[in-house]
N, C-alpha and C positions, 0 to 999 in steps of 0.2 A: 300852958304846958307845951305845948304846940310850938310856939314861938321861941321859945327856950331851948327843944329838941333843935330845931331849924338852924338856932342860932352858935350851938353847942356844932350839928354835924357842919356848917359854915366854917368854924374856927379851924377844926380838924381839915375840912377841904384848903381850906389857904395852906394850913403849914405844908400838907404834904404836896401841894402844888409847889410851894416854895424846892421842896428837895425835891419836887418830879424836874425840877427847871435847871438841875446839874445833874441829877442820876438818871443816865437812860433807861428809854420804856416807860417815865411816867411820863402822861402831857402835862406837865407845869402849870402855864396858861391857862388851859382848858379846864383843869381840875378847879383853878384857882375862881375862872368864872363861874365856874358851878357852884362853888360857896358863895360868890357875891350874890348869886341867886336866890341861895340858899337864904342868908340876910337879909334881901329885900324882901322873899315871903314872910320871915318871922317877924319882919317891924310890919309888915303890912298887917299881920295878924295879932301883934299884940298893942296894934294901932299907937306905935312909937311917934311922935313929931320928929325925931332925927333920923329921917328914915333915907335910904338908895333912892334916887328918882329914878325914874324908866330911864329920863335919857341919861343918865349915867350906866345902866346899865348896857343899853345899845351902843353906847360908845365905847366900853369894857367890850361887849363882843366884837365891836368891829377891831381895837387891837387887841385883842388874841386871835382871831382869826390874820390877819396882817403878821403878827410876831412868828403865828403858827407857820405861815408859806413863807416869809424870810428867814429862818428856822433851816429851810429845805434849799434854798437856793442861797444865800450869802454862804455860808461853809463850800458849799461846793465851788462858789467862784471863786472865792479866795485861794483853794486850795487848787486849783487850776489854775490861777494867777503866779502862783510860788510854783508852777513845773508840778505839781503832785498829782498824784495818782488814784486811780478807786482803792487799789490796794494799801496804797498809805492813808485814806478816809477810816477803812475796815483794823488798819491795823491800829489806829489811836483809838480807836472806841474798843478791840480787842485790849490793848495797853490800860485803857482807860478803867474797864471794866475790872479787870486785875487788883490794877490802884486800889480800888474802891476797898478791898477783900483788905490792902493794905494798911491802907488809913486814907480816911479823906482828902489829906495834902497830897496823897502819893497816886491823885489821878493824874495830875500834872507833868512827873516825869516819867510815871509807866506808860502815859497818852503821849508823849514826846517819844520816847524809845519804841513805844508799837510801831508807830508813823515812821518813826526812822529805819526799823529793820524790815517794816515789810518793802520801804522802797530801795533801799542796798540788797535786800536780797530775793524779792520779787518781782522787780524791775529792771535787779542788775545795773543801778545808777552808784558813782561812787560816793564817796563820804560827805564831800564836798556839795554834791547834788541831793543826794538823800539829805542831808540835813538841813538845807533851803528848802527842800520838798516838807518836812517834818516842822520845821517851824511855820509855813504858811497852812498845813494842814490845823496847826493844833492854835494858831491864829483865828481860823475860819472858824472853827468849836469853841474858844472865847466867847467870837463875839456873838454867834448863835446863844449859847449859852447867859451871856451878860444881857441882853433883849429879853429873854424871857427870866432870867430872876427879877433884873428891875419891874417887869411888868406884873408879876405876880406876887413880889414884895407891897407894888403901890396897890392893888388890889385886897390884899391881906390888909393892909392898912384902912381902905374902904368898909370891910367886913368888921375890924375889934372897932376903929375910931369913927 
């Protein structure tokens, strides 16, 4: 029973790690490792043979902790690379959060248009500059973004297969 419970609240941990790893405020990653964890106690307990070895699991924490700090700093260099701004950071995740309310596609260009009007009219840069600012912004949020769903995908993968 036990093992079934563990392995049921696992599943539930991946998926919603999988969407904590594009919707902000959830930690994707970390949610996702807590159900691989989850997994390995329930095969440990219903003494499965296809079961997580330790070192797969210490290797899962080491990247998500690694996804989790490049996460925090690739977005930001990137967006510092493309001219952008804290206020263009704040305004694609304001954009972005929007989207969301919109449709799931339309984090894309509500997170493009945040990034863009908070630096044409936050910064006072013109269209031209705002929008190399707004594409390297919502560049850096890609590829943050794209690191932690791969890593929580192949983790969810670990947990059902």
């Amino acid at each position: 029973m036990w093992s079934t419970t563990l392995l049921v609240i696992a599943i539930i941990l991946a998926v919603i790690g999988i969407i904590g790893s594009i919707v902000p405020g959830l930690p994707g990653p970390p949610l996702s490792w807590i159900g691989l964890l989850m997994a390995f106690l329930g095969r440990r307990i219903a003494d499965n043979g296809d079961e997580i070895t330790t070192n797969c699991l210490l290797i899962w924490l080491a990247v998500t902790i690694i996804v989790s700090i490049l996460d925090y700093t690739i977005p930001a260099k990137v967006t510092k690379m493309a001219g952008g701004s804290k206020a263009g950071s704040r305004g694609a995740l304001i954009g972005m959060i929007i989207g969301i309310f919109l449709t799931p596609i339309g984090m894309i260009p509500c997170s493009l248009a945040g990034a863009f009007i908070a630096e044409m009219f936050q910064e006072d840069k013109s269209a031209a500059d705002a929008l190399k600012s707004a594409f390297g912004t919502f560049l850096g949020f890609l590829i943050g973004t794209g690191m932690k769903l791969v890593t929580s995908v192949a983790m969810a993968y670990y947990i059902v297969f």
